[in-house]
N, C-alpha and C positions, 0 to 999 in steps of 0.2 A: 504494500500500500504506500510503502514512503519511497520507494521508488521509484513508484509511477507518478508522485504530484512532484517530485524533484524533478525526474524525465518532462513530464508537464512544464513543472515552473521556467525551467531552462528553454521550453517551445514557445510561452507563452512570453518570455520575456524578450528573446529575441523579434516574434512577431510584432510587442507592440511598438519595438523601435523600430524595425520594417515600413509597420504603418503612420508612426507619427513621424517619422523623417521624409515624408512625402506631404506632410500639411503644409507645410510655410512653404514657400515659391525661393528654392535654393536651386542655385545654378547647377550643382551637381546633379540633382535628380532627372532637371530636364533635360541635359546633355547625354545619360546614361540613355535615360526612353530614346531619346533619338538615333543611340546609337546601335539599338536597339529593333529599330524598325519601327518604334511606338511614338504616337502623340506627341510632340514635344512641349505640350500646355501645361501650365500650373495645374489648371482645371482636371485634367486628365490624371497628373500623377496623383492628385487630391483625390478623385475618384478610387483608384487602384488604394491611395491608405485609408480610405473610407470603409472598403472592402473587407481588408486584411485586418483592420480595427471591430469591424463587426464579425467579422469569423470568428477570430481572437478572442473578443467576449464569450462570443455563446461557446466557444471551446471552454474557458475555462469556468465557465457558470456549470457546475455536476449534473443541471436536471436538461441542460441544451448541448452538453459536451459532443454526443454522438452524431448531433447537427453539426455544431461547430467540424468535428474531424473531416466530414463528409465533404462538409464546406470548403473549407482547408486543402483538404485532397484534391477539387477541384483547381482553385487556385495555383496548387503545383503542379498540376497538369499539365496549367497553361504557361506557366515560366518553365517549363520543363522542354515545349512544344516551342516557346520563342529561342529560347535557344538552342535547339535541335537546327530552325529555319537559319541564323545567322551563323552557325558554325562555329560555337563557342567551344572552349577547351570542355572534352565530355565528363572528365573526373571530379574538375573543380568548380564548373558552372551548371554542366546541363544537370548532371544527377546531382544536385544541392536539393533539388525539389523532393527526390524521391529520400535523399537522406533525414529532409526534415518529414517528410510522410511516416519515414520508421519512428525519429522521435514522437509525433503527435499519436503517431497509432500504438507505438509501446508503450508509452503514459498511459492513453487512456485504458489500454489490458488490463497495465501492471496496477491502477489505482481504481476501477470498474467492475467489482464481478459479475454484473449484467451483460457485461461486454468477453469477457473470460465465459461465461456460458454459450455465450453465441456463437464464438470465435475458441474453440481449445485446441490448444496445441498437444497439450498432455492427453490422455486417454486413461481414463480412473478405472 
């Protein structure tokens, strides 16, 4: 159980820097999207931490968390998918999505036994 809301706290803490470093209109964010293939608008990257800010909550809220993952999983899908299209390095860019998928999905195993029921990996 304390594994998984550390596993958690560490997903959930990185996310909401993710998503509030896209609210203020910094030059860095827009040059990244751009370089990116995405939107180069404040409006847009504000969008994208609007997202990651609302997955992020209901991830870490217990009674919306399996929203939130599901959520979330989407979300990595598509950074997963943009950097597939721009040919980013596969180790340290493209799969970061699916690495943080393991973190947000093995929190909520390790700290959910509704979700350890649904999902076992052991066999009793």
């Amino acid at each position: 159980m304390w594994a998984g809301r550390v596993l958690s706290g560490l997903a959930i803490l990185f996310l909401l820097f993710d998503g509030l470093i896209k609210l203020p209109p910094l030059e860095i964010v827009t040059t990244t999207s751009k370089e990116m293939g995405l939107p180069e608008t404040d409006s847009f990257a504000r969008f994208l931490g609007i997202v990651t800010l609302a997955c992020t909550v209901l991830y870490a809220w217990p009674r919306t968390a399996l929203l939130g993952a599901v959520l979330l999983t989407g979300l990595f899908g598509g950074a997963i998918a943009t950097h597939l299209r721009i040919g980013s390095p596969l180790f340290s860019h493209t799969l970061f999505g699916i690495y943080l998928g393991v973190v947000v999905w093995g929190g909520l195993w390790l700290r959910d036994e509704r979700v350890r029921r649904v999902m076992p990996f052991l066999s009793r």
